[in-house]
C-alpha positions in Angstrom: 14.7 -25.3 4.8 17.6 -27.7 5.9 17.4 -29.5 2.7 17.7 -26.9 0.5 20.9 -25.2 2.9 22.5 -28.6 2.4 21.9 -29.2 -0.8 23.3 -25.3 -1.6 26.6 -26.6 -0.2 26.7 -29.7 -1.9 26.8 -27.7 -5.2 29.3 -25.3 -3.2 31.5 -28.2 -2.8 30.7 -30.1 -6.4 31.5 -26.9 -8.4 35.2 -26.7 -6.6 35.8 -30.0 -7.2 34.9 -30.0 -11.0 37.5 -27.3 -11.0 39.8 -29.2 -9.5 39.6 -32.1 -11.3 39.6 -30.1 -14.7 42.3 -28.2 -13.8 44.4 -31.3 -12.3 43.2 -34.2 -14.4 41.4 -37.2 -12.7 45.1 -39.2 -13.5 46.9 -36.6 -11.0 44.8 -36.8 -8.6 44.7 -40.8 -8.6 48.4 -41.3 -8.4 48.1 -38.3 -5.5 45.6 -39.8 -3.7 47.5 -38.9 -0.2 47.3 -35.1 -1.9 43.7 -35.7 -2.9 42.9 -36.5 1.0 44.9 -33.8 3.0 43.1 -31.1 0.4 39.6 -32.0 1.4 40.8 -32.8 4.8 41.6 -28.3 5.0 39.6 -26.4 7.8 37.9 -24.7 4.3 36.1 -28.6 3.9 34.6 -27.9 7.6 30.9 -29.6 7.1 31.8 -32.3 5.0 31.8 -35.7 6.1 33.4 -37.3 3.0 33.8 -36.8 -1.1 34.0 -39.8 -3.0 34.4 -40.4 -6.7 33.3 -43.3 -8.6 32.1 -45.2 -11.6 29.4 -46.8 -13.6 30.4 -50.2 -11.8 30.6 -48.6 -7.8 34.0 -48.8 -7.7 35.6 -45.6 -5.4 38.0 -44.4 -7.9 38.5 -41.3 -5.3 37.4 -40.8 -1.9 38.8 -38.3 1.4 39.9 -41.9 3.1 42.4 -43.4 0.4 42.1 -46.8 2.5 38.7 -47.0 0.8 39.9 -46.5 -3.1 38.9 -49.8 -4.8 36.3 -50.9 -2.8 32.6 -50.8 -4.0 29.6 -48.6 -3.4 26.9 -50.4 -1.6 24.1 -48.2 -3.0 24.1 -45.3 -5.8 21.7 -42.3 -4.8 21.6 -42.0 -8.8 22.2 -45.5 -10.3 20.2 -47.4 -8.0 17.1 -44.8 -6.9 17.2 -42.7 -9.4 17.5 -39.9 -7.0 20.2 -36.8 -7.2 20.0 -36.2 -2.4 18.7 -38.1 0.5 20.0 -38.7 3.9 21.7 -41.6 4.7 22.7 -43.8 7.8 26.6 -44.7 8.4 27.5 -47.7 10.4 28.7 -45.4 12.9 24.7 -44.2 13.6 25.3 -40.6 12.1 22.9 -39.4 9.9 24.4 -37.0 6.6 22.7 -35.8 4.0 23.8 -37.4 0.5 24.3 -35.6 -2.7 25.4 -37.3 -5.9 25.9 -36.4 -9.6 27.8 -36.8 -13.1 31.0 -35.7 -13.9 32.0 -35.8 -17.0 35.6 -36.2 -17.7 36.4 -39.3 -19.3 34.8 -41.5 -22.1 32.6 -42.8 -19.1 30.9 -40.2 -16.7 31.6 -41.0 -13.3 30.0 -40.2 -10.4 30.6 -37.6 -7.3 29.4 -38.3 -3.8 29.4 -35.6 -1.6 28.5 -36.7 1.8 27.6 -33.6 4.7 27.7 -33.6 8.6 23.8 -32.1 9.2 24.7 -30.9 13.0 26.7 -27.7 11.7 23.9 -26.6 9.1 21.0 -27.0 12.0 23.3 -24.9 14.4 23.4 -22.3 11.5 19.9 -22.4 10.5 18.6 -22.3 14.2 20.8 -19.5 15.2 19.1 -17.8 11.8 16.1 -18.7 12.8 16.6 -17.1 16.7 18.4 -13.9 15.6 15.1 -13.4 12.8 13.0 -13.9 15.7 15.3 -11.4 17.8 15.3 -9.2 15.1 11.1 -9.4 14.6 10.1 -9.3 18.2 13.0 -5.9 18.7 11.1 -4.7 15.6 7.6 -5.2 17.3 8.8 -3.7 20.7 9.9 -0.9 18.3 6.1 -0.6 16.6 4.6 -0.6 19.4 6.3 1.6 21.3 6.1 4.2 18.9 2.1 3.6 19.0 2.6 4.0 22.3 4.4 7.0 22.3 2.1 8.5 19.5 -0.8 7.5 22.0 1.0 8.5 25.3 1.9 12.2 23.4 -1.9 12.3 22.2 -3.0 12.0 25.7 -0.4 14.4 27.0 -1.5 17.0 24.7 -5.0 16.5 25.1 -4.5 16.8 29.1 -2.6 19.8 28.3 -5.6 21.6 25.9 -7.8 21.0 28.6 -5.5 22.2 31.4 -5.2 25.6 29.7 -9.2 25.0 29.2 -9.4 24.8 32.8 -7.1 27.8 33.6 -9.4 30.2 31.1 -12.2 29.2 33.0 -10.9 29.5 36.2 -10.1 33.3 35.2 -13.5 34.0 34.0 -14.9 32.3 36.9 -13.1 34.7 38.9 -13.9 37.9 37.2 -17.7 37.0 37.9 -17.2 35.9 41.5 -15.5 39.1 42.2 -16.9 41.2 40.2 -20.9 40.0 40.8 -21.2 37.9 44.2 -21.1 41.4 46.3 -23.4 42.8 44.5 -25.8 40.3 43.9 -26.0 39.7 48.0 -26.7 43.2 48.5 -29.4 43.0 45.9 -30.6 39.8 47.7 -30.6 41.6 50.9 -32.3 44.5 50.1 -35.0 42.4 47.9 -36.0 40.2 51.1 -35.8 43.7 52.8 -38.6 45.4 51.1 -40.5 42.2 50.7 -41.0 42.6 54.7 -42.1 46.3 54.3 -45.6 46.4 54.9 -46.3 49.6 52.6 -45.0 47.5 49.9 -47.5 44.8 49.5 -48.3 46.2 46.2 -44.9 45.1 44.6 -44.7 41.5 46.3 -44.9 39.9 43.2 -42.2 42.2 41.4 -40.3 41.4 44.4 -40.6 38.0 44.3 -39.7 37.7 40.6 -36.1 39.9 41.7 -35.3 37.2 44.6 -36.1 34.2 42.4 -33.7 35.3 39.6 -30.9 36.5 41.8 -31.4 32.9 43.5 -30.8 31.7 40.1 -27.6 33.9 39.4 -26.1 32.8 42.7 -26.7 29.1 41.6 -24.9 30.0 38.6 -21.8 31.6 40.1 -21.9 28.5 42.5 -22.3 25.9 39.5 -19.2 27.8 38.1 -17.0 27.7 41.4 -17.7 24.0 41.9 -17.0 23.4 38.3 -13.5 25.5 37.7 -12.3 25.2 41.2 -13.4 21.2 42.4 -12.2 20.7 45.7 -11.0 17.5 46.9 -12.8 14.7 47.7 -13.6 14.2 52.0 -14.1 11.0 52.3 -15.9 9.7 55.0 -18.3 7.1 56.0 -22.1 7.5 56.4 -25.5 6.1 55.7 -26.6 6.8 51.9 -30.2 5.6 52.3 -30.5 8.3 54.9 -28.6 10.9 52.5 -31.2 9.5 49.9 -34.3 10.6 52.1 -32.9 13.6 52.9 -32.7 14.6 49.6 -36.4 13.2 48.8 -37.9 14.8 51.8 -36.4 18.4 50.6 -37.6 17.9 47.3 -41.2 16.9 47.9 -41.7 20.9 49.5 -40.5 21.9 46.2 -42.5 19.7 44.0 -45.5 19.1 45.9 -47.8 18.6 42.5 -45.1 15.7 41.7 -45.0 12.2 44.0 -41.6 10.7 44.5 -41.5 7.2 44.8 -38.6 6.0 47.0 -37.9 2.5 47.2 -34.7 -0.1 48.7 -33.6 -3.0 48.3 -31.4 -3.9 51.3 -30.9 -2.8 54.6 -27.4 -1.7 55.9 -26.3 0.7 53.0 -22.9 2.2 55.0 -21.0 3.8 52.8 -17.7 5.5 52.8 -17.4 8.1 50.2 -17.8 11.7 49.7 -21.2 13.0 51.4 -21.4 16.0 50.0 -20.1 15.6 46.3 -22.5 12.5 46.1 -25.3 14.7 47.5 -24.6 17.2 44.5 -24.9 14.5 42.2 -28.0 13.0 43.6 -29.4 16.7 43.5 -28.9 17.6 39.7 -30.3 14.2 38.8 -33.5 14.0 40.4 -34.4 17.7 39.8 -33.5 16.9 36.4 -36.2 14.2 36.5 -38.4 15.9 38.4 -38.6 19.0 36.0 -39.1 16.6 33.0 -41.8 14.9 34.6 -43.4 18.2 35.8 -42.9 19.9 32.2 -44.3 16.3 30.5 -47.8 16.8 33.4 -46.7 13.9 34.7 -47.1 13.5 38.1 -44.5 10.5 39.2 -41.0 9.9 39.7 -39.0 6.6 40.8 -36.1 6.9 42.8 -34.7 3.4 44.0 -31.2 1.8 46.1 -30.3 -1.2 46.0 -27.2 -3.2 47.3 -25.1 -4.9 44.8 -21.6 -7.0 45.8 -19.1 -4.1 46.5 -21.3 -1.6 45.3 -24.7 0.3 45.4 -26.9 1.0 42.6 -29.0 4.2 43.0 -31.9 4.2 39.5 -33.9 7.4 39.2 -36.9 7.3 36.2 -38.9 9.5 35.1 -41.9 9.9 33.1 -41.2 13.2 30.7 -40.7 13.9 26.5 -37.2 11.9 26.5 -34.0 13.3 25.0 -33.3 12.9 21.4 -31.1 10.9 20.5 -28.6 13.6 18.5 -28.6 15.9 22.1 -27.8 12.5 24.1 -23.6 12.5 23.3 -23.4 16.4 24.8 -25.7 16.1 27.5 -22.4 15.9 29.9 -20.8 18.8 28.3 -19.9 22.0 30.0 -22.5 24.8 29.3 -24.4 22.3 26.5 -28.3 22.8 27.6 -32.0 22.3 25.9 -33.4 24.1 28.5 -34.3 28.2 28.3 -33.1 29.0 31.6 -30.6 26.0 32.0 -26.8 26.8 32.7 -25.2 23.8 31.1 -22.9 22.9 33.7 -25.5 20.6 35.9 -24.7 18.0 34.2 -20.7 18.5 33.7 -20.2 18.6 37.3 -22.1 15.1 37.5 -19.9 14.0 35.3 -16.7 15.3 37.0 -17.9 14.2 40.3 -18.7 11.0 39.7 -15.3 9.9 37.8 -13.5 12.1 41.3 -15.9 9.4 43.5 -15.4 5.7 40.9 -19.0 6.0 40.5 -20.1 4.6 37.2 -22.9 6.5 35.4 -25.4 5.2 32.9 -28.0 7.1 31.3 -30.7 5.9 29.1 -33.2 7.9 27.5 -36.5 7.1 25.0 -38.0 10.1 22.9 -41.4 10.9 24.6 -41.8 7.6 27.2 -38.6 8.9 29.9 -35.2 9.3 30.6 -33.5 6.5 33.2 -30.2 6.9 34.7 -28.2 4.6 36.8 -25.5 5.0 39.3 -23.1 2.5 40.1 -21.4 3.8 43.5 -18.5 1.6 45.3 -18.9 1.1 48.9 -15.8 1.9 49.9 -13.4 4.6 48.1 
């Protein structure tokens, strides 16, 4: 790169100087050799170190210092090493950069020496050099802050679409709260009622069926509530192996055909979290694998905690058909269910709880030998 830029202004200065000695003739400008010097010497010259002029035999016939007309070259970039531009050491310990070649204006073609200062071409070509890299890293800033921006808006719509998501359901949620919880208690009521009327033994079963399904609805309309209207996280500490076996305990009068294995792996387990949004979690996952088991006749489930540097890791397994593989991406989606009687939203409010409490959920299941899922809860939030 600095060659070539040098080289470009040696020819700069070599095609003025034909001109000038074709317009002037070499003879003028030989008995003018003061006029020769103080033209090269001009603030236009700036660069340029010296011009000489000379012939077949080395002897200056023309140079910017008239004191050295007469003397003779000491080495000829083009007589002596064949070459047309080099760089090349004066006494005084500079370094310039060389270029040589014919003129031809007389019977003999003599020779033109243009001799450059390299400092003022380096300046040039570094302060090119920083303003390109100025130029490409503003550029780059510029990219990638209109990827950003693309990316920042995406996200901003997106959190908008489901804001307005939220806010539909939210209205529906109400309707039904409103509109069904009163009812359905007084349906509840009067169900557990007659179920205590002793001239009524007859329709226990009928009655049964009624409080069962109205249980259901009222888990629904709860599902909902904790799903359109999440309220924030209490965070407080407690003992999660004891929040563990409470949960266990209360689920082996519900599935008494099915054992539930409980194991840990530690001993402390203090935790400071949300009790009661952890407990939901904890509740829709091992019912989860307790119904698959129970639907699979399988007759076991593995629940175990285990301590883990700044965390706890709570793994729940059971034995039942596995979930395909194509189901597995919308498992966490809201009202996305497999099951006849499910609501869809078990899952969802997993998912919604966990990201609220840091934890990390993991699920992995195998088509007909079990589902595993792992949760990876900090100790402190």
């Amino acid at each position: 790169m600095l060659n070539t830029s040098l080289k470009f202004q040696a020819l700069g200065v070599e095609t003025v100087l034909q001109s000038l000695i074709k317009t002037f003739g070499l003879s003028l400008l030989k008995e003018k050799r003061e006029f020769f010097s103080e033209l090269l010497l001009n603030e236009k010259w700036e660069g340029v170190a010296f011009i000489t002029l000379y012939d077949q035999n080395k002897t200056i016939l023309l140079h910017s210092n008239p004191e050295l007309i007469g003397k003779k070259i000491e080495k000829s970039l083009l007589l002596d090493e064949k070459s047309q531009s080099g760089f090349y050491q004066l006494k005084t310990g500079e370094v310039v950069f060389l270029y040589e070649n014919f003129i031809n204006s007389s019977k003999k073609p003599l020779i033109i020496r243009i001799a450059l200062h390299i400092d003022p071409i380096k300046e040039s070509l570094n302060f090119a050099k920083n303003q390109f890299y100025i130029e490409l890293f503003l550029s780059l800033i510029l990219f990638i802050g209109g990827i950003l921006g693309f990316f920042i808006l995406s996200k901003i719509e997106q959190a908008l679409l489901k804001m307005e998501e939220l806010k539909r359901w939210q209205f529906i949620t109400r309707i039904l709260l409103h509109e069904i919880k009163n009812p359905l208690a007084s349906i509840k009521g009067f169900t557990q009622y007659l179920q205590k009327k002793e001239s009524l033994k007859n329709a226990e079963k009928p009655l049964a069926i009624i409080l069962k399904e109205t249980i259901r609805i009222e888990n629904l309309l709860k599902d909902l509530s904790n799903f359109s209207f999440p309220k924030e996280a209490e965070i407080k500490p407690f003992n999660l192996r004891e929040l563990l076996i409470e949960i266990t305990h209360s689920f082996r009068f519900l599935y008494e055909e099915i054992k539930i294995e409980l194991s840990f792996e530690g001993k402390i387990f203090e935790i400071k979290s949300d009790p009661e949004k952890l407990k939901s979690i904890l509740i829709n996952l091992i019912d989860n694998a307790l119904q698959a088991s129970l639907e699979a006749g399988k007759e076991k489930v593995e629940v175990t905690l285990k301590e883990q540097e700044g965390y706890y890791i709570i793994q729940i397994k059971d034995w039942g058909s596995g979930i395909d593989q194509e189901v597995l991406p919308h498992i966490f989606e809201p009202f996305y269910t497999t099951k006849s009687k499910g609501t869809g939203l078990g899952l969802a409010i997993v998912k919604n709880f966990c990201e609220e409490l840091g934890i990390k959920i993991n699920l992995i299941s195998e088509k007909g030998r079990g589902t595993t899922v792992w949760l990876k809860i900090p100790k402190s939030l």
